[in-house]
C-alpha positions in Angstrom: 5.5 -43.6 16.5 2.2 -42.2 18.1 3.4 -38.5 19.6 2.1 -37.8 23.5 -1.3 -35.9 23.5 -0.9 -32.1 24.3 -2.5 -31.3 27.2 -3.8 -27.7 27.6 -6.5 -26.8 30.8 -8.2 -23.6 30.7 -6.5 -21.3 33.4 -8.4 -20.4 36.4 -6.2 -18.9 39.1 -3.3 -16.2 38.8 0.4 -16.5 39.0 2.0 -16.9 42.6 5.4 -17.0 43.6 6.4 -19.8 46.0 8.0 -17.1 48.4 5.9 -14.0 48.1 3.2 -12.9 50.0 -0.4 -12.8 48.9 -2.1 -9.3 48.6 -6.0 -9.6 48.9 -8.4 -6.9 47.3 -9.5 -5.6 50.6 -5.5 -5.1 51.8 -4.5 -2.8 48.9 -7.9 -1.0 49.3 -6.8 -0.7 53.4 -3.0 0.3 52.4 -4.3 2.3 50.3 -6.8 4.3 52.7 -3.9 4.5 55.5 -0.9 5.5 53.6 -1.6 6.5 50.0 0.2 9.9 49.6 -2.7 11.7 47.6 -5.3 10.6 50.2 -3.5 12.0 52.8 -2.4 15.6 51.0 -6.4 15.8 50.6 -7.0 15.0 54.2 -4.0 17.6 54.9 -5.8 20.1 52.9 -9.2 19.3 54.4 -7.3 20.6 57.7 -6.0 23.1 56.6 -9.0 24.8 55.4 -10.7 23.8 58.7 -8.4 25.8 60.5 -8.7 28.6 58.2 -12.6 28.7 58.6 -12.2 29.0 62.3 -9.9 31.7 62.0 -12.1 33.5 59.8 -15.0 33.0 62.5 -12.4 34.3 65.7 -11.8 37.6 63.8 -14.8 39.3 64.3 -13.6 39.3 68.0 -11.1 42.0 67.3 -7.4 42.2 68.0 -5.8 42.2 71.3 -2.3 43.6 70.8 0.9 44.0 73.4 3.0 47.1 73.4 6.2 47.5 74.3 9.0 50.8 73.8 12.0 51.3 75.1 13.2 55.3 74.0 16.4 57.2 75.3 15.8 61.0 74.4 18.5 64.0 74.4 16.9 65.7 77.0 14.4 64.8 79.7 10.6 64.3 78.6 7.8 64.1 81.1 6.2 60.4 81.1 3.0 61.9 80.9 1.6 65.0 78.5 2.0 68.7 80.0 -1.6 69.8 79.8 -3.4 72.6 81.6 -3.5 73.9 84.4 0.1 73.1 84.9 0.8 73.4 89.0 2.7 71.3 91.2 3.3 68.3 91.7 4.8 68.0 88.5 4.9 65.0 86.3 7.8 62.5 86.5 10.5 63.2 84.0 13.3 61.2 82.5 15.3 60.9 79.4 15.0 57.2 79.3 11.4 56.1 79.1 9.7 52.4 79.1 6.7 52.0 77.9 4.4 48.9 78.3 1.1 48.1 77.8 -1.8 46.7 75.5 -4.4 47.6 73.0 -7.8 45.8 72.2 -9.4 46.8 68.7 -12.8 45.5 68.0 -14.4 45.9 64.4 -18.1 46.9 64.7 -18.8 47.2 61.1 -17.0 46.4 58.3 -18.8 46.9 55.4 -20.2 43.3 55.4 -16.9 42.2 54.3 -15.8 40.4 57.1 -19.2 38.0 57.3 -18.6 38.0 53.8 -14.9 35.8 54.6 -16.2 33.8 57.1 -19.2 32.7 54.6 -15.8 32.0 52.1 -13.6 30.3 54.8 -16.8 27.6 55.1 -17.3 26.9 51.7 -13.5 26.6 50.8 -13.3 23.9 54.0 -16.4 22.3 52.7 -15.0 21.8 48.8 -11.6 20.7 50.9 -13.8 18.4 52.1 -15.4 17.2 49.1 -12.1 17.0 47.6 -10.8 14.5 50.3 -13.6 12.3 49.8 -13.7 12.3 46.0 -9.9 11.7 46.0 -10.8 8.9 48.3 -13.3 7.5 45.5 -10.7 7.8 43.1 -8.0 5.7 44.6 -10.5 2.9 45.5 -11.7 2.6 42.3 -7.5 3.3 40.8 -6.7 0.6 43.2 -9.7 -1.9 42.0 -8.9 -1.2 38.7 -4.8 -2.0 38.8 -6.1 -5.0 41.1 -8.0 -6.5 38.7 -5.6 -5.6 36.0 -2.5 -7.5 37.8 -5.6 -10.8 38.2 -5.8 -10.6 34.4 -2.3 -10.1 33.8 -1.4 -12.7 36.0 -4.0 -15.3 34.0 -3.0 -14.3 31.0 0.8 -15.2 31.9 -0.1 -18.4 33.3 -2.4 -19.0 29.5 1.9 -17.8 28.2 3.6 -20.4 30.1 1.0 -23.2 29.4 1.5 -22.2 25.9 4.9 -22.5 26.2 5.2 -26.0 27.5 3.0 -26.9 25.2 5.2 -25.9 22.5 8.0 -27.3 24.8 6.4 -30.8 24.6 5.6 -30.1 20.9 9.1 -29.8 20.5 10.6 -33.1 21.9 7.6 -35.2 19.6 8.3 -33.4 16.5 12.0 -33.8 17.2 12.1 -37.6 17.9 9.5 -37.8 14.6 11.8 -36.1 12.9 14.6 -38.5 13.9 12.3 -41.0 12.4 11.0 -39.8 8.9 7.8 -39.1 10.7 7.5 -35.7 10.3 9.3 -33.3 8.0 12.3 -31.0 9.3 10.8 -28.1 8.5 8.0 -28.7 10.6 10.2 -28.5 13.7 11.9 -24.9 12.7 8.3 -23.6 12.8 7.8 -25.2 16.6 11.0 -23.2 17.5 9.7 -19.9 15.9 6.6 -19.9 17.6 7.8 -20.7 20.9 10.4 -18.2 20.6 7.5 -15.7 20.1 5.7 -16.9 23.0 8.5 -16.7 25.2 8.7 -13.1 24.1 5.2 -12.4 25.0 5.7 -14.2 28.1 8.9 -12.0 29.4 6.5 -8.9 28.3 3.6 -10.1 30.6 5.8 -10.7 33.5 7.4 -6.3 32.5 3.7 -5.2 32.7 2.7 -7.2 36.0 6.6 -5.7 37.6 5.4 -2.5 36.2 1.6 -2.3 38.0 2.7 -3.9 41.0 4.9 -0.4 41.6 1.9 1.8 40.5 -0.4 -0.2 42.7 2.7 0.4 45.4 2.3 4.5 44.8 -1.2 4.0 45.1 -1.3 2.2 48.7 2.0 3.9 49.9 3.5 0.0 50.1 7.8 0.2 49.4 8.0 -3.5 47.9 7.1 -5.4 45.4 7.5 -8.4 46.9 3.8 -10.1 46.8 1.7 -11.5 44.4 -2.4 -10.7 43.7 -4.2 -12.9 45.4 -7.7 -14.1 43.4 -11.1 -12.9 44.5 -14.5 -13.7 44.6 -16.2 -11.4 41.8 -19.5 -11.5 41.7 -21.7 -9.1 38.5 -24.1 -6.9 39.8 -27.5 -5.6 38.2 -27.5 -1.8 37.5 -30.7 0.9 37.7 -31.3 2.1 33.8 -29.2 5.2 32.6 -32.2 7.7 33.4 -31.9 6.2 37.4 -28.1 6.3 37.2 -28.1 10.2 35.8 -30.5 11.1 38.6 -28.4 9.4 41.5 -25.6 10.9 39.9 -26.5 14.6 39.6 -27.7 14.4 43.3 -24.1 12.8 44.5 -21.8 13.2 42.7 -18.7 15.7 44.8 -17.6 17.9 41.7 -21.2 19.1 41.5 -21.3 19.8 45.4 -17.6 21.9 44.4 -18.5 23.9 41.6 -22.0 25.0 43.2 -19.8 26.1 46.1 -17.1 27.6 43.6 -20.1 29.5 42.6 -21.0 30.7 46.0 -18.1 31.8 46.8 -17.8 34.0 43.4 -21.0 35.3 44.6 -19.6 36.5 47.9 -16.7 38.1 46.3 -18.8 39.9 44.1 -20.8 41.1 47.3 -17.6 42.4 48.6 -16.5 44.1 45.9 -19.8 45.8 46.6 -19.4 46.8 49.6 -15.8 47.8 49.3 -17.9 51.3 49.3 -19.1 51.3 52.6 -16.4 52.5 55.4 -15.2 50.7 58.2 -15.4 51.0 61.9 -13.9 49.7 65.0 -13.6 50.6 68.8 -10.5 50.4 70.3 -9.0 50.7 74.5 -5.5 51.2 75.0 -3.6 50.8 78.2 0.1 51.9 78.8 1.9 52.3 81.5 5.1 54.7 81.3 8.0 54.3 83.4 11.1 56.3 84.1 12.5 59.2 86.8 11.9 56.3 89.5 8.4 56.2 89.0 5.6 55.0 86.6 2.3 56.7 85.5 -0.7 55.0 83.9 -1.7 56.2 80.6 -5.1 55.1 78.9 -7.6 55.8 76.0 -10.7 54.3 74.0 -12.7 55.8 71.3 -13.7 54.9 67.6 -11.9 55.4 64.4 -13.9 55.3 61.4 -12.5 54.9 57.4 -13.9 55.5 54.4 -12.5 55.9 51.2 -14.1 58.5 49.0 -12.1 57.8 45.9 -9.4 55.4 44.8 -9.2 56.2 40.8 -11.8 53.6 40.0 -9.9 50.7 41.7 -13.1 49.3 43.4 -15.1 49.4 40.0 -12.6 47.5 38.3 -12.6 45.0 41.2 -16.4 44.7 41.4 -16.5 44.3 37.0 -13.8 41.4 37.4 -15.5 39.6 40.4 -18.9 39.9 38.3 -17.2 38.2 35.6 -15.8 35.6 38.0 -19.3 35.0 39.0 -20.5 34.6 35.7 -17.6 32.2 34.9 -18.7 30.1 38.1 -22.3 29.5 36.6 -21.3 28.1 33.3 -18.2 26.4 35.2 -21.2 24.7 37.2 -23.6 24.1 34.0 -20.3 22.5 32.4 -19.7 20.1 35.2 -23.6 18.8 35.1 -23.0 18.3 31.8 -20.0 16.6 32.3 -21.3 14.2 34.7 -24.1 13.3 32.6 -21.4 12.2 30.1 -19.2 10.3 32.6 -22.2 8.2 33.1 -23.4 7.2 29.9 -20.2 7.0 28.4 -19.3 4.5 31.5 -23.1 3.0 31.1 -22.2 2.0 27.5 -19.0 0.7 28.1 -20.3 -1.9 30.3 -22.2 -2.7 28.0 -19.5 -3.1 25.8 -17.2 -4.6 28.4 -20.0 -7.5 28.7 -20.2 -7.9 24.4 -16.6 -8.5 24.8 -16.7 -10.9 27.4 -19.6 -13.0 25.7 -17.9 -13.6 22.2 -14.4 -13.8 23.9 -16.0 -16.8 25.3 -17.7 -17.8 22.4 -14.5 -17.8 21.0 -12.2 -19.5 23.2 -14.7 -22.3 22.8 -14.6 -22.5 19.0 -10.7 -21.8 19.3 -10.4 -25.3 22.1 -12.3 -27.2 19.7 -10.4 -26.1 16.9 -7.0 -26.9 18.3 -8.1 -30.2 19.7 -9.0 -30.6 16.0 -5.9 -29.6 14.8 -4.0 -31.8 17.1 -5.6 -35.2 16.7 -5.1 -34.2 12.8 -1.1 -33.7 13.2 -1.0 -37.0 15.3 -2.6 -39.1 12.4 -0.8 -37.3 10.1 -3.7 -35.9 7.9 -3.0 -32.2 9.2 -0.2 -29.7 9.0 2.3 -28.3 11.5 1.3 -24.8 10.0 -2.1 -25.7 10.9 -1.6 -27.1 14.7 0.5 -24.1 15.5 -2.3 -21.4 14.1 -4.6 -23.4 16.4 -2.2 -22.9 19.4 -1.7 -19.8 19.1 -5.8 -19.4 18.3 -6.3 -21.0 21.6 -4.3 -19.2 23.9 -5.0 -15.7 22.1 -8.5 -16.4 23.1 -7.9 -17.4 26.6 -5.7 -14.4 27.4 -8.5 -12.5 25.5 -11.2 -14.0 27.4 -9.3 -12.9 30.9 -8.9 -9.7 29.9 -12.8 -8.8 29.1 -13.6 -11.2 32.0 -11.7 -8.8 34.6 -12.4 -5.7 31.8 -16.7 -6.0 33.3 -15.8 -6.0 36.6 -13.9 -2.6 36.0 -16.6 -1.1 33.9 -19.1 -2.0 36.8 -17.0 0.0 38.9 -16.2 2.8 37.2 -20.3 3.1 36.9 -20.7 3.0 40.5 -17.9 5.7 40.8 -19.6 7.7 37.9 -23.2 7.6 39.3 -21.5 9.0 42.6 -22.2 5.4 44.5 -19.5 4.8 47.4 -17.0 2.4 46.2 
């Protein structure tokens, strides 16, 4: 009895569910720009230091400041001081006074402390900043990445469940040859190992996919897992050499833009630790008017108040030797990070190289693993192979082809993570 022909195709499309929705590339990287949660605390903190850099900028306009008493005394008090020459009329007396007013303090030197903060507010709202838009980078290229890993996932559990009708189909020959002396009985125990093993691998394909759909849903801010990844039209890109890439990437890459500001702001503490030594002073006008013994008397005053503090038991020194060190900190802290994003980009240059390797001799051997089992399999329907054999084959075959998805997607990623490494928008 001649067995039916196994027919295996090589997969080309991912899984879909009939009543799931289709989530495109360019919708999870939109979710993911309107509603991921870390996006958004970045673009809160951005804000936040905004507002903190105007604030810094508004105080050097002083202090405007409402007064308001309300005093009962044991014994009548004038509203107004006694002072010389005392004569009639006198002043208005009461032993319930109200008083209410304002005051208005301007600082007219600080000590170049207070230019000092505003120079910090900017920089901390420009690395806020920088932090918003590298965060940004990050959960494109996070949400690329899981993309493309839920389109190789999703091939290589469509290569499963081929594998597993295949074996399915094997079954049913092997069992009717079996019926008929054709094949041994042995032969089909080893069918129902292997696809026992493949329906194993199967179940664990469908975990992973359940399990990066949710961390593609934390990404984008999405509450469902209800859709399915919808292919997309990939196309390989030629990169500048390494030298080019390092250059571009020490010129834009954000964690150099935040450790060089890092630095300037150590620099300004140090300054102000510096002129913690200087004094301060400020002008200030007060208005009050006092009421009280059916009356009420204007009272007002302006002048300037100076402070300086002559010693503080080396408090200051201490300051200024641990800002100093803070600023030396910051300038290795910056050399560090150069140095660290010349690795990031060779070590991601190389791996696309790598990836690509992969992806040629996976496809080198998916080809030698198709031939192979079509081998195999016109042997075991003439009889002149072994079950042992067509089995190895099959699993050969579809090794290959989930292999071959894998470092297909795998360049893709690696080309990405380049871009994002040499500081290129994603």
């Amino acid at each position: 009895m001649k067995g039916k022909t196994i027919m295996l195709a090589v997969l080309g499309v991912s899984l879909h569910a009939g009543a799931a929705r289709a989530l495109t590339l360019d919708g999870a990287l939109d979710a993911a720009l309107k509603s991921s949660p870390a996006l958004n605390m970045a673009r809160e903190a951005a804000d936040s230091q905004r507002y903190e850099k105007y604030g810094a900028r508004v105080s050097r306009l002083g202090e405007v400041t409402a007064i308001g008493s309300l005093t009962r005394y044991s014994l009548e008090r004038t509203l107004t001081p006694m002072v010389p020459p005392i004569k009639p009329p006198f002043p208005l007396a009461d032993d319930t006074i109200t008083n209410v007013g304002g005051s208005y303090t301007l600082p007219l030197f600080t000590g170049f402390r207070l230019s000092r903060n505003i120079s910090i507010a900017g920089l901390s709202a420009a690395i806020a900043r920088a932090q918003s838009s590298l965060t940004e980078q990050q959960v494109r290229f996070n949400v690329y990445s899981l993309f493309l890993k839920g389109l190789a996932l999703g091939d290589q559990l469509k290569a499963r469940t081929e594998q597993e009708k295949a074996l399915a189909e094997l079954h049913r020959n092997v069992e009717l040859g079996a019926k008929i002396g054709r094949y041994a009985a042995i032969d089909l125990k080893k069918v129902d190992y292997q696809y026992e093993m493949v329906k194993a691998q199967r179940q664990g394909l469908e975990n992973n996919i359940a399990a990066l759909k949710a961390g593609l849903d934390q990404l984008t801010g999405m509450t469902s897992d209800d859709w399915d990844f919808e292919p997309c039209e990939l196309t390989e890109k030629d990169y500048p050499r390494l030298e080019d890439l390092e250059r571009t990437a020490l010129a834009a890459r954000e964690e150099l833009r935040i450790s060089a500001d890092r630095k300037k702001i150590a620099a300004a503490n140090y300054s102000k630790s510096k002129y913690a030594y200087l004094p301060e002073i400020a002008a200030n006008y007060t208005y009050i008017r006092s009421i009280g013994g059916g009356g009420s008397v204007p009272l007002w005053n302006y002048g300037l108040a100076a402070q300086w503090p002559v010693f503080d038991f080396g408090k200051r020194a201490f300051d200024m030797a641990g800002r100093k060190q803070e600023y030396k900190s910051a300038g290795e802290a910056e050399i560090a990070q150069r140095l660290a994003v010349r690795r990031d980009v060779v070590e991601a240059y190389n791996s696309l190289r790598t990836q690509r390797a992969l992806h040629e001799a996976a496809a080198k051997a998916l080809a030698y693993a198709e031939e192979a089992k079509n081998v195999e399999n016109l042997k075991y329907q003439q009889g002149t192979g072994s079950m042992y054999d067509l089995l190895f084959s099959l699993a050969q075959y579809y090794d290959a082809l989930s292999q071959e998805r894998g470092a297909y997607y795998g360049v893709f990623t690696a080309g990405k993570y380049l871009e994002l490494s040499s500081g290129e928008k994603i």
